[in-house]
VOPAGU-2260 file (C-alpha; in pm, 1 decimal, decimal comma):
REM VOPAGU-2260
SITE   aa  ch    i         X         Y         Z
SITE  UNK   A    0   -8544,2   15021,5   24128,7
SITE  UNK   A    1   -8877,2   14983,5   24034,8
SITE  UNK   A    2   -8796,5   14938,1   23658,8
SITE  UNK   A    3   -8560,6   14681,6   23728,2
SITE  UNK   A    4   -8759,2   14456,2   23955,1
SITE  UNK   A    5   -9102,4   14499,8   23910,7
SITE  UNK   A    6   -9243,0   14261,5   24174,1
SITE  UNK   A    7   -9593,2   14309,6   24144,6
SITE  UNK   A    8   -9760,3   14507,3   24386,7
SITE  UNK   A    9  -10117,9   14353,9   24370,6
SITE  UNK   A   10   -9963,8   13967,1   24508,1
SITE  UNK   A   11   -9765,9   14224,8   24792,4
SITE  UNK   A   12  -10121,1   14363,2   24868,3
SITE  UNK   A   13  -10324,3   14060,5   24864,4
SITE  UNK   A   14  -10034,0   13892,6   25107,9
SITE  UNK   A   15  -10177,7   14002,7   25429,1
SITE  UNK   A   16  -10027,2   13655,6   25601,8
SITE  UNK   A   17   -9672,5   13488,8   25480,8
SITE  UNK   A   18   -9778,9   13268,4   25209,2
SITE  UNK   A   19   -9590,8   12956,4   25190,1
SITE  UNK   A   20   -9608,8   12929,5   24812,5
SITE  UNK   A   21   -9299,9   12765,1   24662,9
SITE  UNK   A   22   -9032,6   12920,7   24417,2
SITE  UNK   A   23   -9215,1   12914,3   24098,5
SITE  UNK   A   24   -8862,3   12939,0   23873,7
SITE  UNK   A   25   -8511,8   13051,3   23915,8
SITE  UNK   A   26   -8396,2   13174,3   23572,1
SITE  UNK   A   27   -8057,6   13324,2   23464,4
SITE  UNK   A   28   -7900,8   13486,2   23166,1
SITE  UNK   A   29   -7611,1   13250,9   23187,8
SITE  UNK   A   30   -7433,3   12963,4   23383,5
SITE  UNK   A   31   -7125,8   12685,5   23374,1
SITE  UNK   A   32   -7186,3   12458,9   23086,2
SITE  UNK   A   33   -7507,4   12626,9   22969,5
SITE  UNK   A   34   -7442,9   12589,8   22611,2
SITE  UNK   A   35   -7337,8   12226,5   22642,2
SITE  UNK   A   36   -7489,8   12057,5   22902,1
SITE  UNK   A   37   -7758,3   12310,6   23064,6
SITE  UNK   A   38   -7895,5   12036,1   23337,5
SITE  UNK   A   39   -7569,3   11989,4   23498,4
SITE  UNK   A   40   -7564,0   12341,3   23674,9
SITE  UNK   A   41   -7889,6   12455,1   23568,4
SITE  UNK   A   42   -8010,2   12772,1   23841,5
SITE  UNK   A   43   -8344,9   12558,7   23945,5
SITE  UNK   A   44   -8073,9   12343,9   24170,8
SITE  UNK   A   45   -8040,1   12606,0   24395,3
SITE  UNK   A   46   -8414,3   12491,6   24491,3
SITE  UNK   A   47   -8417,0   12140,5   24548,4
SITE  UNK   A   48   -8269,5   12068,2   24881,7
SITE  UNK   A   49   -8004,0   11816,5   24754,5
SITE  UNK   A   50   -7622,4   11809,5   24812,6
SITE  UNK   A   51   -7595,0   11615,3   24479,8
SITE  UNK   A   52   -7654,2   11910,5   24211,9
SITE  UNK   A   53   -7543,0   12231,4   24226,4
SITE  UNK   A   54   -7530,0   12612,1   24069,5
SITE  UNK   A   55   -7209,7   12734,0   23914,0
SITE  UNK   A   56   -7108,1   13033,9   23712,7
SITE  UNK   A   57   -6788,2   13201,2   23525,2
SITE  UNK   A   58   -6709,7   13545,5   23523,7
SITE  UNK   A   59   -6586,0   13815,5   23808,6
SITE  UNK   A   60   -6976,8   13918,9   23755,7
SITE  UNK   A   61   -7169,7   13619,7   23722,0
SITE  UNK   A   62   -7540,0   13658,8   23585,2
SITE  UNK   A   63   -7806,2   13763,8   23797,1
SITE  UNK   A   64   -8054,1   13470,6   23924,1
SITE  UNK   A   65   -8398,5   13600,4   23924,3
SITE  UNK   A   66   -8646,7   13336,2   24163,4
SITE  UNK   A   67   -9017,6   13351,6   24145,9
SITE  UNK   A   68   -9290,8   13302,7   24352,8
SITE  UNK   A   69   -9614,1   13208,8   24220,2
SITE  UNK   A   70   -9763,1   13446,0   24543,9
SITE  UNK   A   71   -9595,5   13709,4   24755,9
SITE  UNK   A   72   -9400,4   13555,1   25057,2
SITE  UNK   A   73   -9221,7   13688,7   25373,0
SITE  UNK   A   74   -8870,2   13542,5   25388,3
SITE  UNK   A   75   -8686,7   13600,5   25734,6
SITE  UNK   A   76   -8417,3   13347,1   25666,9
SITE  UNK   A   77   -8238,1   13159,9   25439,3
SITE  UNK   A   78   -8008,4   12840,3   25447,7
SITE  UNK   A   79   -7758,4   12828,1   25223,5
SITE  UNK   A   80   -7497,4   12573,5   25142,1
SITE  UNK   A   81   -7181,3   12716,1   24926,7
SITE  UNK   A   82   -6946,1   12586,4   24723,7
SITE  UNK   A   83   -7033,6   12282,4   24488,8
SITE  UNK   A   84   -7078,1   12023,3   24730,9
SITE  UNK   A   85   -7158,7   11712,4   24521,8
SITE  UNK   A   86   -6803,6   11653,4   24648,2
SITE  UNK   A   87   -6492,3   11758,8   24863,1
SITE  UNK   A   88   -6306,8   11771,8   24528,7
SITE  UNK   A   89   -6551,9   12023,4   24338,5
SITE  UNK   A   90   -6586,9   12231,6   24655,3
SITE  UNK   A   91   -6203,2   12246,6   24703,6
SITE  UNK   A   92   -6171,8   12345,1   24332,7
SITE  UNK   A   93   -6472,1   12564,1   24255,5
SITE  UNK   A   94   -6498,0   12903,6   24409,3
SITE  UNK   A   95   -6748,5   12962,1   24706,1
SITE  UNK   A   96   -7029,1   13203,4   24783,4
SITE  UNK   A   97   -6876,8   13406,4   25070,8
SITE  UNK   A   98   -7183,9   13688,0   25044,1
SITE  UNK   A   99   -7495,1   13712,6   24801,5
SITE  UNK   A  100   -7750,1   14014,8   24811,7
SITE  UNK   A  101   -8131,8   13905,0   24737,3
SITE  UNK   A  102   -8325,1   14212,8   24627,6
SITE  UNK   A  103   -8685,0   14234,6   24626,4
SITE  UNK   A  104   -8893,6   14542,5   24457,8
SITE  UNK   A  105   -8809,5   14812,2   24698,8
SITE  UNK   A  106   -8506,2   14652,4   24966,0
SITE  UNK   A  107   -8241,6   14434,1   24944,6
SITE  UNK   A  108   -8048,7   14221,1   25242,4
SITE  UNK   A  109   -7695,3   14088,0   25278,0
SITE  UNK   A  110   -7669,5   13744,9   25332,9
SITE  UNK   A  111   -7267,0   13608,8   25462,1
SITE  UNK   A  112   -7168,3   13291,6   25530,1
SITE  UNK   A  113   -6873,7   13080,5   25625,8
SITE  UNK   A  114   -6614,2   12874,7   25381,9
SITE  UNK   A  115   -6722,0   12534,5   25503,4
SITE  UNK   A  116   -7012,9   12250,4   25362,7
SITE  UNK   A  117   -7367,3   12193,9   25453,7
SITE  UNK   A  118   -7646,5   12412,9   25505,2
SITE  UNK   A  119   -7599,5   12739,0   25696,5
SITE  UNK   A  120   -7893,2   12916,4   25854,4
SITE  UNK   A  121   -7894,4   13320,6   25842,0
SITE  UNK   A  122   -8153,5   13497,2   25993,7
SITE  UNK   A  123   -8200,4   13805,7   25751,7
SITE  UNK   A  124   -8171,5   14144,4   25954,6
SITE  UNK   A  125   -8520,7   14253,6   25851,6
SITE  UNK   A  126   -8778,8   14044,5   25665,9
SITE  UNK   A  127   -8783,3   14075,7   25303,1
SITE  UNK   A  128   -9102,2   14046,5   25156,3
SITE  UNK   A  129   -9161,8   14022,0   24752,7
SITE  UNK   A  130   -9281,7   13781,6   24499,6
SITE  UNK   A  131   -8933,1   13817,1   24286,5
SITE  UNK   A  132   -8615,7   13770,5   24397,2
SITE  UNK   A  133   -8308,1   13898,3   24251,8
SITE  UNK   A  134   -7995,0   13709,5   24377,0
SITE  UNK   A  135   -7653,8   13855,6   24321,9
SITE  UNK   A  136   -7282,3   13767,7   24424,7
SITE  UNK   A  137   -7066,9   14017,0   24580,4
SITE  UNK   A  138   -6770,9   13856,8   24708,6
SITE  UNK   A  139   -6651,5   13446,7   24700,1
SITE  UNK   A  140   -6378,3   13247,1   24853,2
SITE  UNK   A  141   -6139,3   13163,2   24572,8
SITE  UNK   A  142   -6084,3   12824,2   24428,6
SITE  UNK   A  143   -5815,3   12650,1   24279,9
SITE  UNK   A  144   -5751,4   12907,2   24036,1
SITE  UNK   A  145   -5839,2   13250,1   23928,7
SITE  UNK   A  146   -6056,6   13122,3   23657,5
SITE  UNK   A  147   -6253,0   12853,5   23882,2
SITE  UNK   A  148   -6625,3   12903,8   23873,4
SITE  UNK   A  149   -6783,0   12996,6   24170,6
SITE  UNK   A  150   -7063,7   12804,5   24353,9
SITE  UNK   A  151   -7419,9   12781,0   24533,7
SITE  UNK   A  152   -7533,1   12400,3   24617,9
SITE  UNK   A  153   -7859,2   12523,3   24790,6
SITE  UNK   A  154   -8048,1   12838,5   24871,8
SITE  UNK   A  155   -8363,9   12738,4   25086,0
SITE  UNK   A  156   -8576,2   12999,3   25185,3
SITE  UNK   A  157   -8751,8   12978,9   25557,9
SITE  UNK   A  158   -9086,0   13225,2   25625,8
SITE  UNK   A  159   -9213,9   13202,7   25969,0
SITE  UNK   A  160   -8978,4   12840,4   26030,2
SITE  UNK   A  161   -9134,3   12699,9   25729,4
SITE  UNK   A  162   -8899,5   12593,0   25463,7
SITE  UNK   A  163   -9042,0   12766,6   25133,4
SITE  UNK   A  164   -8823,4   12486,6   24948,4
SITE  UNK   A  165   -8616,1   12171,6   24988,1
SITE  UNK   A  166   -8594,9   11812,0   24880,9
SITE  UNK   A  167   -8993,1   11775,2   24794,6
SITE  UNK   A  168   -8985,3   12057,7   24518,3
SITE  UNK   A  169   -8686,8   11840,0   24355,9
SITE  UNK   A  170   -8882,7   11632,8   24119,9
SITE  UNK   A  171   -9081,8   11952,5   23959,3
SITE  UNK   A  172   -8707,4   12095,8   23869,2
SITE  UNK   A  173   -8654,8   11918,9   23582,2
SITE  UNK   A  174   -8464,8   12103,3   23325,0
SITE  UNK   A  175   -8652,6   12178,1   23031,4
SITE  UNK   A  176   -8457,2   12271,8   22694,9
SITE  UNK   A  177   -8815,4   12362,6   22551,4
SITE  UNK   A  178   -8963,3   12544,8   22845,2
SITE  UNK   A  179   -8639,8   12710,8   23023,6
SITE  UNK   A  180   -8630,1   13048,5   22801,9
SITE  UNK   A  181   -9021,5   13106,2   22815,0
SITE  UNK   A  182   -8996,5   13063,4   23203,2
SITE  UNK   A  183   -9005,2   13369,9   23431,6
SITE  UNK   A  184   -9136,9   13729,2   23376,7
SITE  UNK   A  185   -9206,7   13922,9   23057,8
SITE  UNK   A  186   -9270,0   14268,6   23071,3
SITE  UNK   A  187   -9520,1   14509,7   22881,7
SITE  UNK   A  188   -9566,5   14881,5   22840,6
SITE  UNK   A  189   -9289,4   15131,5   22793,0
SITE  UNK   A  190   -8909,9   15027,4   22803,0
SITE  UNK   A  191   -8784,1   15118,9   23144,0
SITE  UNK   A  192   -9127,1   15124,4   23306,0
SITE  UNK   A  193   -9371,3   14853,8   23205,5
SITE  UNK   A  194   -9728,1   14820,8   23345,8
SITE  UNK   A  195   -9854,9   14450,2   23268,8
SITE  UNK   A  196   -9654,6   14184,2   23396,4
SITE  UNK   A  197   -9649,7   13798,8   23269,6
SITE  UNK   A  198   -9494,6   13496,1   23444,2
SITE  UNK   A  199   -9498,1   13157,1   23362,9
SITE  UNK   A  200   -9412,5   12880,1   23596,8
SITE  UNK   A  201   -9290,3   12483,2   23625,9
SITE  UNK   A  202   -9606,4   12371,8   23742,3
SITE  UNK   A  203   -9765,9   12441,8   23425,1
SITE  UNK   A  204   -9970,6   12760,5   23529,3
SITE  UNK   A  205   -9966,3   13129,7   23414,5
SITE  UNK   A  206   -9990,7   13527,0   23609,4
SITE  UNK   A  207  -10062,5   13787,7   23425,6
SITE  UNK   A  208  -10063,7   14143,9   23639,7
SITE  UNK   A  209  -10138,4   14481,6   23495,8
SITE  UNK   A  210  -10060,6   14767,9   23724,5
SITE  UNK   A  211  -10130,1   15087,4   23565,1
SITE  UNK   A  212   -9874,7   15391,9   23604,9
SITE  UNK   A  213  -10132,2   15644,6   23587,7
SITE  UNK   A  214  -10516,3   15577,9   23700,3
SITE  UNK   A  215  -10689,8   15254,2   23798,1
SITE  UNK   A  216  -10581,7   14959,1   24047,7
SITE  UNK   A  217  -10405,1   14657,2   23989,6
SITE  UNK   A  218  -10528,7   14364,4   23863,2
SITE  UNK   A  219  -10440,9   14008,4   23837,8
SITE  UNK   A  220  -10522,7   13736,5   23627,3
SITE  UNK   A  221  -10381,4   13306,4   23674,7
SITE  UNK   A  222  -10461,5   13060,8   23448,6
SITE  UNK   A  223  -10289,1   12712,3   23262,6
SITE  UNK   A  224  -10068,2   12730,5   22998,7
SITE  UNK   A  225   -9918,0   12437,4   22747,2
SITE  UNK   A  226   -9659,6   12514,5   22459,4
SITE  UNK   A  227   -9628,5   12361,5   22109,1
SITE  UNK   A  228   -9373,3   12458,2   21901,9
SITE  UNK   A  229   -9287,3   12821,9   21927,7
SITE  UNK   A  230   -9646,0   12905,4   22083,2
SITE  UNK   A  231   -9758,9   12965,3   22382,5
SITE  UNK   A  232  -10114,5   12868,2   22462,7
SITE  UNK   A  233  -10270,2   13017,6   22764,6
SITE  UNK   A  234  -10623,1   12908,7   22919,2
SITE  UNK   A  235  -10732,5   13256,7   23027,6
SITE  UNK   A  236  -11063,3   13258,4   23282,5
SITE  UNK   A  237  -11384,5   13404,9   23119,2
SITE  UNK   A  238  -11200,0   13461,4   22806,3
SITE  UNK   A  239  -11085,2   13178,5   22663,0
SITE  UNK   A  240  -10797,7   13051,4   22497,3
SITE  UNK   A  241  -10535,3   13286,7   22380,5
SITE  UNK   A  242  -10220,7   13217,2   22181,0
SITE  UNK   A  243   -9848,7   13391,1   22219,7
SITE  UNK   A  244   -9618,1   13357,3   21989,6
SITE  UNK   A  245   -9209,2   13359,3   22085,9
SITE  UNK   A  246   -9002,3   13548,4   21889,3
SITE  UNK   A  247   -8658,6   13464,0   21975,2
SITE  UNK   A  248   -8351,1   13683,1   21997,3
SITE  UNK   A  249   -8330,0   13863,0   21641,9
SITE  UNK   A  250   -8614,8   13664,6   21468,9
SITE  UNK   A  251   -8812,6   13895,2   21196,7
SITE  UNK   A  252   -9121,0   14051,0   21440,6
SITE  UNK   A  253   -8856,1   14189,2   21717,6
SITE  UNK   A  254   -8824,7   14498,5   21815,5
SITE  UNK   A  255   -8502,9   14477,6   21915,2
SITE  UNK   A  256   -8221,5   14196,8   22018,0
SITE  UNK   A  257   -8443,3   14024,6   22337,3
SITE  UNK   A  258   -8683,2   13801,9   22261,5
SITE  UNK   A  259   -8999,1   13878,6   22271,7
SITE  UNK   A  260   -9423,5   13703,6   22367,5
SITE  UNK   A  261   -9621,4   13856,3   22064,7
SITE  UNK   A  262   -9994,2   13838,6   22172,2
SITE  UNK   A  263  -10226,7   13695,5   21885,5
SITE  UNK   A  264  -10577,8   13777,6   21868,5
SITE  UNK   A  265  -10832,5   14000,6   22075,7
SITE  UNK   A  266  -10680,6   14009,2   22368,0
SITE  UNK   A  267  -10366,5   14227,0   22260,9
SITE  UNK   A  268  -10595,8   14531,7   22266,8
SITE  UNK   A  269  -10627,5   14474,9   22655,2
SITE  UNK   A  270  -10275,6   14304,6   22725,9
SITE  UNK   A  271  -10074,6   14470,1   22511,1
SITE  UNK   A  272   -9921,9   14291,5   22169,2
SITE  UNK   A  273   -9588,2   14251,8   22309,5
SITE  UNK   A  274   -9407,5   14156,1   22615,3
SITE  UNK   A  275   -9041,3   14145,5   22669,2
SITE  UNK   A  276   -8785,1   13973,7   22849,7
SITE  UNK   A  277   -8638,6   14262,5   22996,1
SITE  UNK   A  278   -8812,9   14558,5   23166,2
């Protein structure tokens, strides 16, 4: 499970007390509309508290939703409001969330709620800590037809009674058209079981981990980043300024059909000169 979820083990480490960090992005391969219009159902409005956006998917198998924390937390419970509840029509006609896994790096919890609007609370059955969150849907209450989408309005995470997010993260979920596919991890090192770990986050800010398979402790590097164009420019401490370039999906420079960070300069001897958006 490891190479699948890679939640870094330093931040897990360093998180001797819950941190009460908020969701640094919630990123997904695909959604309703995402070709179109990629605001309307965007995965970041799972975050923001509001009964007035929502999260909606096709498929029997809708894409994973990976959510990051810019520090490890503890979450013991979760509110979640199914369906699409910007109205009683969309939540009538959509499909709802009737359970959802959320998988950290080494557990995973069931989370099942009822077929009804507003928020539910659900105390998990053990806390789940992590920095990465990999949410999943198992099972949904149907819609109005077979092909409806199916539906998450909210998803607030609680750690010790303290809501992780809600309505005052709302205004830093913008939708970015720029930003949106450099958001999240990248991974580096061998295919299957990378070592060095970058994530970038809404707020503007960077984390770069490196945790070695064989030899040596983790280590952890944060920093500011700004893009321009197709190039990544991160403000690393006591080294400067370092550029990434995106490569996206079957550009000349990838190695294969994911896009790709391609480290410019000195730096790519330590980091590594490529990171990818799949472990």
């Amino acid at each position: 499970m490891r190479s699948l979820l890679l939640a870094p083990l330093l931040l897990a480490n360093l998180a001797s007390a819950a941190s009460n960090a908020p969701p640094g992005y919630a990123q997904a391969d695909d959604w309703l509309e995402r070709q179109s219009q990629p605001e309307r159902y965007t995965p970041l409005h799972l975050l923001d508290g509001r009964d007035t956006t929502a999260w909606c998917a096709t498929g029997e198998d809708p894409a994973p939703i990976t959510i990051g924390f810019k520090d490890a937390v503890t979450v013991d419970e979760v509110r979640v409001y199914t369906g699409d509840g910007t109205d009683r029509a969309a939540f009538k006609a959509h499909a709802r969330v009737k359970k959802l896994t959320l998988t950290s790096v080494d557990a995973a919890r069931s989370v099942t709620v009822e077929d009804k609007r507003g928020l539910q609370a659900v105390r998990l059955s053990q806390p789940l800590p992590g920095a990465r969150f990999i949410l999943e849907v198992v099972s949904r209450f149907p819609g109005a037809s077979d092909e409806a989408p199916v539906c998450i309005t909210d998803l607030v995470f609680y750690s010790g009674g303290k809501a992780l997010n809600g309505t005052w993260l709302a205004p830093r979920l913008k939708h970015d058209a720029r930003l949106a596919p450099l958001l999240g991890t990248w991974f580096g090192g061998l295919e299957g079981a990378p070592e060095s770990f970058l994530s970038f986050y809404l707020d503007g800010t960077f984390r770069y981990t490196r945790e070695p398979l064989e030899g040596g402790g983790p280590t952890s590097v944060t920093g500011t980043y700004t893009l321009s164009g197709t190039r990544l420019s991160l403000d690393v401490p006591k080294r400067g300024r370092v550029t990434l370039r995106h490569l996206k999906p079957g550009e000349e420079g990838t190695r294969g059909p994911e896009a790709s960070l391609e480290v410019e300069g000195p730096l790519a001897e330590e980091w590594g000169r490529e990171f990818r958006g799949k472990p």
